[in-house]
C-alpha positions as CSV (number, residue, x, y, z in Angstrom):
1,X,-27.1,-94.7,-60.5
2,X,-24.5,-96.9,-58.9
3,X,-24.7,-97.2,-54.6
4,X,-21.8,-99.1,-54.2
5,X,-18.7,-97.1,-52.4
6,X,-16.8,-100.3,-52.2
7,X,-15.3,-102.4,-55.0
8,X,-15.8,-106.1,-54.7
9,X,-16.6,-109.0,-56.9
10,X,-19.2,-111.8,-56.6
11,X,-15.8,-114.0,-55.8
12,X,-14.8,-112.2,-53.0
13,X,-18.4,-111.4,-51.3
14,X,-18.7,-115.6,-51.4
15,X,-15.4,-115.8,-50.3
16,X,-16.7,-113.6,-46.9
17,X,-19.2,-116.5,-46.4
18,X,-16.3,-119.2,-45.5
19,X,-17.0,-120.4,-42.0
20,X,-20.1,-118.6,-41.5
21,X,-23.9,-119.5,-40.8
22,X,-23.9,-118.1,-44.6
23,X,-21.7,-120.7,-45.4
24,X,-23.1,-123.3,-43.6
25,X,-26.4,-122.7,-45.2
26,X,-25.5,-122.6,-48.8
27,X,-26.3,-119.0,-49.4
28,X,-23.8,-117.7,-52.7
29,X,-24.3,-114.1,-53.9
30,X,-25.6,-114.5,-57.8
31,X,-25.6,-110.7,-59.0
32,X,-24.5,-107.5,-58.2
33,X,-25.3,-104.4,-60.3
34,X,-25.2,-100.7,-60.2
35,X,-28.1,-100.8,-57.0
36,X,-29.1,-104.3,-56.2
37,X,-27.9,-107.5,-54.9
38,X,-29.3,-111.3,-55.2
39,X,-28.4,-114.4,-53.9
40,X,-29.5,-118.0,-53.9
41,X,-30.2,-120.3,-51.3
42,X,-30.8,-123.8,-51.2
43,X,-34.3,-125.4,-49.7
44,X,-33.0,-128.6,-48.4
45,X,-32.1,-130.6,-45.1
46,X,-29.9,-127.3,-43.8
47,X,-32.8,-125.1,-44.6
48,X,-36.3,-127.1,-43.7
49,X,-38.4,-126.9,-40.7
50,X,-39.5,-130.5,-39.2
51,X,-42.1,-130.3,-41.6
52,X,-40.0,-130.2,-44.5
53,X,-40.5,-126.5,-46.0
54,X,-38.1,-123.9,-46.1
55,X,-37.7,-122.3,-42.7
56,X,-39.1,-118.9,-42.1
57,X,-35.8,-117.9,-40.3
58,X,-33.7,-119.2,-43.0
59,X,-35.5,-117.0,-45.2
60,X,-34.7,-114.4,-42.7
61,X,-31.2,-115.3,-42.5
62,X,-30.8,-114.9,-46.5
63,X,-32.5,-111.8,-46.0
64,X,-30.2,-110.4,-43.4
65,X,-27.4,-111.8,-45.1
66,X,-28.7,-109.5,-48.3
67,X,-29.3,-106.5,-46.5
68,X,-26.5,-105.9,-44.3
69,X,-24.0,-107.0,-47.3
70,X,-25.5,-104.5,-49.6
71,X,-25.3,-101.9,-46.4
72,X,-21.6,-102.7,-46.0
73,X,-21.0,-102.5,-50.2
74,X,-22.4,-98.5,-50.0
75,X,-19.8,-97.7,-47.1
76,X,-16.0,-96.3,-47.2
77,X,-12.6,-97.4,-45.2
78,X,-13.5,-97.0,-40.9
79,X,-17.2,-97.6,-41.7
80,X,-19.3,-100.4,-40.4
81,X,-23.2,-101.5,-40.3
82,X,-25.1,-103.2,-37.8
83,X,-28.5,-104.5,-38.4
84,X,-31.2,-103.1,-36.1
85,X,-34.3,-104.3,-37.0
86,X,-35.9,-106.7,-39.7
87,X,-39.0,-108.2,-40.1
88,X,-40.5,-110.7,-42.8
89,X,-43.5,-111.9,-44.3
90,X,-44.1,-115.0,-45.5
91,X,-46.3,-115.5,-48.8
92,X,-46.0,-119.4,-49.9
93,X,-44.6,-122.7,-49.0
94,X,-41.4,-123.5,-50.7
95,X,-40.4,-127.4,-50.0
96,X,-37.0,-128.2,-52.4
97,X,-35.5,-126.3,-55.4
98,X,-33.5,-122.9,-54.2
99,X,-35.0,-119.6,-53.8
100,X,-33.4,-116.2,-54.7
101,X,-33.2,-113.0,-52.6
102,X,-33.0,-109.6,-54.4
103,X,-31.9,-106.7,-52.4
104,X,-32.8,-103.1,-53.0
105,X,-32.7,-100.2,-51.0
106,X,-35.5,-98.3,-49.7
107,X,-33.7,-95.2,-47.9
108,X,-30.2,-94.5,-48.2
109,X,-29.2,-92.1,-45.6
110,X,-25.9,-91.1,-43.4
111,X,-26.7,-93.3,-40.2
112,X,-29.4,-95.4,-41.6
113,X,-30.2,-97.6,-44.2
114,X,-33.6,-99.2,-45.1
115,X,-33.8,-102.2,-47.6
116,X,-36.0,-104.6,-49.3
117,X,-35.9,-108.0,-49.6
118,X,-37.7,-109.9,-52.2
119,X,-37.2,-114.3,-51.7
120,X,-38.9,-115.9,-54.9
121,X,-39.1,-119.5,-55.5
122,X,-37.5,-121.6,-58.6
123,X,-40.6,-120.6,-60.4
124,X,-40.2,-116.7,-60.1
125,X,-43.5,-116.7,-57.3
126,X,-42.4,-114.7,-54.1
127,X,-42.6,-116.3,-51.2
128,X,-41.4,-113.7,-48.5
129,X,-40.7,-110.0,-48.7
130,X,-38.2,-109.1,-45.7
131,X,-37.4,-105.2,-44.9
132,X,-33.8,-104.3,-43.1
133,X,-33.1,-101.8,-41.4
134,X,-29.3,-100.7,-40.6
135,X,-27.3,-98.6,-39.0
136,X,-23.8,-97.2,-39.9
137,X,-21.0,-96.7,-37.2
138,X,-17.6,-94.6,-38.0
């Protein structure tokens, strides 16, 4: 069953990410179908900690970046989302490559939203599992 109230293309959800953190970091939406949404990011000097492995809040950031996107995508004209709360575990080291978030929602109500997160490495392993939870204004 198809979620998504609004109408965009891959194109035009990248072209959202000009100027922005999203931007900055490299993030580019990879897939959008009738109830999920992926994107990759890269794992390099934007993304490391001093240590040189993917940052745990740049994983957040992806995830956030999923999650309120897909939020906005299921409302109408007036509508907004804000995130309210996320949280994120973290399952392996990830040191170069890119690593892909797949976004999927766990409640879909009026006012609130709940989604999942999945971040897997190059070779499919996850590495974090993030939940989102937003709300709807308007």
């Amino acid at each position: 069953m198809r979620i998504w109230k609004r109408e965009l293309t891959l194109e035009a959800l990248n072209k959202t990410s000009e100027g922005t953190l999203v931007g900055h970091l490299g993030i580019i939406y990879t897939h959008l179908d009738d109830d999920s949404l992926e994107a990759e990011m890269p794992v390099d000097h934007r993304t490391h900690q001093p240590f040189g492995l993917l940052h745990g809040g740049a994983s957040v950031v992806l995830a956030e970046t999923l999650g309120s996107m897909a939020s906005f995508l299921t409302t109408t004209e007036g509508q907004c989302v804000v995130g309210t709360e996320i949280n994120a575990s973290h399952h392996r080291a990830v040191a170069s490559g890119t690593v892909r978030g797949v976004c999927k929602p766990l409640h879909l109500g009026k006012t609130s939203q709940v989604w999942e997160i999945a971040i897997f490495d190059a070779r499919g392993k996850r590495c974090c599992t993030s939940r989102l939870t937003t709300a709807t204004l308007g």
